[in-house]
Structures are given as structure tokens and as C-alpha cells.
Backbone as CSV, one residue per row, in Angstrom:
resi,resn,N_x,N_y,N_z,CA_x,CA_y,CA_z,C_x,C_y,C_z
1,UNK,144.819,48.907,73.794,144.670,48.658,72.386,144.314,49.966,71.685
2,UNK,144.938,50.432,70.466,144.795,51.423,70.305,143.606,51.418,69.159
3,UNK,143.329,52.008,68.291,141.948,52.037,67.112,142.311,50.926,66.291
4,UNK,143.362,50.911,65.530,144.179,50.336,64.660,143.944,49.131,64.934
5,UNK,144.279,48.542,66.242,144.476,47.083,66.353,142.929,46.644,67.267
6,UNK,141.966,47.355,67.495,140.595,47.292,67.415,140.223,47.089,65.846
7,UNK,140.188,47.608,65.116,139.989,47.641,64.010,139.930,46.087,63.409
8,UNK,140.667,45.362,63.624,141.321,44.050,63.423,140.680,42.738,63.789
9,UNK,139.793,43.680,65.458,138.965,42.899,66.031,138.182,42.443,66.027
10,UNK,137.040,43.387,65.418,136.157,43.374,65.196,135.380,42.708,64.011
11,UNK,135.841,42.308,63.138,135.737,41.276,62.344,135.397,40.071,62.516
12,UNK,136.479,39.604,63.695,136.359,38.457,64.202,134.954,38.390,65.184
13,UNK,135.002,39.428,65.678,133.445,39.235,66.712,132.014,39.013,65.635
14,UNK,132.519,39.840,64.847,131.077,39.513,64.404,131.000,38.437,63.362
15,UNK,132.349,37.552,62.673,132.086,36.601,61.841,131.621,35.448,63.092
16,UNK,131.599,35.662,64.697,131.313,34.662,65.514,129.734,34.377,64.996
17,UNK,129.662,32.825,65.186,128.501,32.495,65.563,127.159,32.997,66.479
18,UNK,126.260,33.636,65.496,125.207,34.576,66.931,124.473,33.685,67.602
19,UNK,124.625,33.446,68.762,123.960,32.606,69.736,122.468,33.090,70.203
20,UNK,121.586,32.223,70.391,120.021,32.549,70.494,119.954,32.837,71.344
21,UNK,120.113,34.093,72.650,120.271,34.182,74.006,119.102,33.413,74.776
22,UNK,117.772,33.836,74.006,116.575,33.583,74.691,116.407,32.036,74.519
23,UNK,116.710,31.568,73.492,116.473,29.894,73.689,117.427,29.496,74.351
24,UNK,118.827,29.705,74.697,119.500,29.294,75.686,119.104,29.238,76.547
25,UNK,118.387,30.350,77.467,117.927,30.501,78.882,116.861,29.700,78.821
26,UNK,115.716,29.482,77.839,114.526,28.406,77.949,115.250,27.470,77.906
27,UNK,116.271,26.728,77.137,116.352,25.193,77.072,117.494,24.816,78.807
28,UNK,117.723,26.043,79.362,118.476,25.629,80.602,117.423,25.939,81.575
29,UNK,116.558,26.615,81.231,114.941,26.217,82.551,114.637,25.185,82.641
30,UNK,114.193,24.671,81.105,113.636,23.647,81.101,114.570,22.341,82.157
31,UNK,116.097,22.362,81.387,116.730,21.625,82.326,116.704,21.664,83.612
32,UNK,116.290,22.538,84.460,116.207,22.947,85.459,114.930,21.907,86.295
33,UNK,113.735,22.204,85.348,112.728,21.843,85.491,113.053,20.269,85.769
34,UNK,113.045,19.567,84.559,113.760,18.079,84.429,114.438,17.581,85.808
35,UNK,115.427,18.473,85.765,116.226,17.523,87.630,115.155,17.933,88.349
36,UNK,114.967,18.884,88.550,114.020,19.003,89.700,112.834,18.273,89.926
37,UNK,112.104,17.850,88.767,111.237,16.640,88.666,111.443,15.504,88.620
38,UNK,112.904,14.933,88.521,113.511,14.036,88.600,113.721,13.309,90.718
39,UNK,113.665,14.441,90.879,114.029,14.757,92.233,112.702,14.677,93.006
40,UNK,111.543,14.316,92.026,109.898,15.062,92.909,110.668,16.263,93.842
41,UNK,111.032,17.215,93.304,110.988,18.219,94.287,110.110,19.303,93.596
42,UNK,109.167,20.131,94.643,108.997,21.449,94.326,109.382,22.592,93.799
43,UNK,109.209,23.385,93.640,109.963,24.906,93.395,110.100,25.198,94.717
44,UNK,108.585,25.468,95.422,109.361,26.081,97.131,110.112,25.109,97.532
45,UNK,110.226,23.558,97.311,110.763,22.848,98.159,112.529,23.668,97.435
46,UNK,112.667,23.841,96.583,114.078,24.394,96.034,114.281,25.452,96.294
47,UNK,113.591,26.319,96.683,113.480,27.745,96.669,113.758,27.258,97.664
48,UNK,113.440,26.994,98.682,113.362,26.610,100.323,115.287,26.729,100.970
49,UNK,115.471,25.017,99.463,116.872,24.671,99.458,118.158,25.927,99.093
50,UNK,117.832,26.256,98.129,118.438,27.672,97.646,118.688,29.086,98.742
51,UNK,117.651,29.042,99.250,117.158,30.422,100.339,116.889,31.706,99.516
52,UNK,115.976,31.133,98.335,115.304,32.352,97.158,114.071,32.607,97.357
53,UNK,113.630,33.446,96.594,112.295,33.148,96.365,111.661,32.289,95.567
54,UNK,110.496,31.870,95.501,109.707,30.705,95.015,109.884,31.226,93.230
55,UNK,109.486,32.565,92.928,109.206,33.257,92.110,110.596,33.000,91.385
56,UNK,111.972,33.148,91.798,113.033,33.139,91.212,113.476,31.653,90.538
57,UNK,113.113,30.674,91.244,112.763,29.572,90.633,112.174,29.404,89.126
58,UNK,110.817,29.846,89.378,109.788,30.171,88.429,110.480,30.760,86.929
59,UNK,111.051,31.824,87.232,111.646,32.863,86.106,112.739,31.902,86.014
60,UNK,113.702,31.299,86.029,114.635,30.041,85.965,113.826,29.167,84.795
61,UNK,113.491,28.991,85.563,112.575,27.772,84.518,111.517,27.956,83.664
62,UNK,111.225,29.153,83.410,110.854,29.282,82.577,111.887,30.466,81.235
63,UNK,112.935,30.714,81.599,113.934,30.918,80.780,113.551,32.725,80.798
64,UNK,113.186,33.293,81.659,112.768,34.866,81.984,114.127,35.368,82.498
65,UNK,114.939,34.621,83.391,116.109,35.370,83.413,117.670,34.831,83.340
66,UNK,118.305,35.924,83.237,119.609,34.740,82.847,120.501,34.752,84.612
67,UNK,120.670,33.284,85.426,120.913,32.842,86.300,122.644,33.340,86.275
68,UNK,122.996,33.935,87.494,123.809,34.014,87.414,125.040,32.655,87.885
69,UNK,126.253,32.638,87.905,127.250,31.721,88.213,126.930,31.265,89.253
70,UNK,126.779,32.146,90.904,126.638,31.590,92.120,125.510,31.323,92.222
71,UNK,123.975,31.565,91.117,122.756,30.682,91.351,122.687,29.521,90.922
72,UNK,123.586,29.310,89.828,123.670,28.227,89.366,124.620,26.283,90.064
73,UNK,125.254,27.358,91.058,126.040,26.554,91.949,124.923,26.139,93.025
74,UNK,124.203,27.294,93.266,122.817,26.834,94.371,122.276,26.214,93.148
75,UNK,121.589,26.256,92.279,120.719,25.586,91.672,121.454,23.653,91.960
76,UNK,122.206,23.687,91.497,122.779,22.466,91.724,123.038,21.853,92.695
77,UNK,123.632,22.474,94.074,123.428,21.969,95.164,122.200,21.745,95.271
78,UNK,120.884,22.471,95.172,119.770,22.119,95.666,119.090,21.066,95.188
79,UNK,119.588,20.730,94.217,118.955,19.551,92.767,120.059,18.844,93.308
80,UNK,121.164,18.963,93.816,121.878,17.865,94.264,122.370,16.486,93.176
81,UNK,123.137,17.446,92.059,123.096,17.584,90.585,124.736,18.344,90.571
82,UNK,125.259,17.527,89.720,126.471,18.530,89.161,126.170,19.666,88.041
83,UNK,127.107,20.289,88.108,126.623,21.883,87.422,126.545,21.286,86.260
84,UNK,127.432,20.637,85.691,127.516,19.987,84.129,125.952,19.663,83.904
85,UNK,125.344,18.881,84.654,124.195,18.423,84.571,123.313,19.207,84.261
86,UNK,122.978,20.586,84.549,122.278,21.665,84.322,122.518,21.961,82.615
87,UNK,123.596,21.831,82.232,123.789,22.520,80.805,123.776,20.851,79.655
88,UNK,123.275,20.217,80.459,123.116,18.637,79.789,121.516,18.704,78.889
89,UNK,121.964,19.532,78.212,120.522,19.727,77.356,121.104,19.623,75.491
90,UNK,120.430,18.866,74.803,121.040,19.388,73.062,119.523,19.740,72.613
């Protein structure tokens, strides 16, 4: 793409909707939290399930970091939970 047709682009990015990064990641801890208490399970008992640390859990759910794709596939296996289910928050 050369300047010109960058030029063009950029408009569009920023008339996007700005998304709250940090309340995203809290309101998908929290979800996190929810199955997992749904589940009476622990954090180590998930951490356990996962093969993480206890701590990485922790920062999950409390919305400290943003989970990547393949934690989020463990997160769900371990909650034993479809992935959809994780982002089942309004």
C-alpha cells in the first residue's frame, strides 16, 4: 500500500468505535471467575487443570492481563465450558 491509499485508511480506523481495553479484560475475569465458581473449583484446582501458575489464574480474573488465544482454550477446557461461554458476559 503505498501513502496515498494509507491515507484513505486511516479515517476509517479512527471513526471505529474505541473499545475500553481494561474493562474488557475485567468483565472476561470476572467471567472467568463465575464458571469457575460455578464449577466449586479453585484457582490451584484450575491452575492445576491448565498446568499454570496459581498466580496466572489470579491476573485472569482479575482482568491484569490480556489471556492469550491458546489460554483461553485451556481456560475452557479446564472450566470444562465452551470458549463462547467465557465471552458470555453483557
Amino acid at each position: 500500500m503505498n501513502a496515498h491509499q494509507l491515507k484513505g485508511v486511516f479515517p476509517l480506523i479512527w471513526c471505529m468505535k474505541k473499545r475500553d481495553d481494561k474493562k474488557e479484560l475485567k468483565d472476561f475475569g470476572k467471567q472467568v471467575r463465575v464458571c469457575r465458581q460455578e464449577q466449586a473449583m479453585t484457582q490451584s484446582a484450575l491452575a492445576y487443570e491448565m498446568d499454570v501458575e496459581i498466580s496466572q489464574i489470579s491476573r485472569i480474573e482479575r482482568g491484569l492481563i490480556n489471556p492469550t488465544l491458546l489460554t483461553i482454550i485451556r481456560l475452557a477446557s479446564g472450566l470444562r465450558v465452551s470458549i463462547s461461554r467465557l465471552f458470555d458476559y453483557a
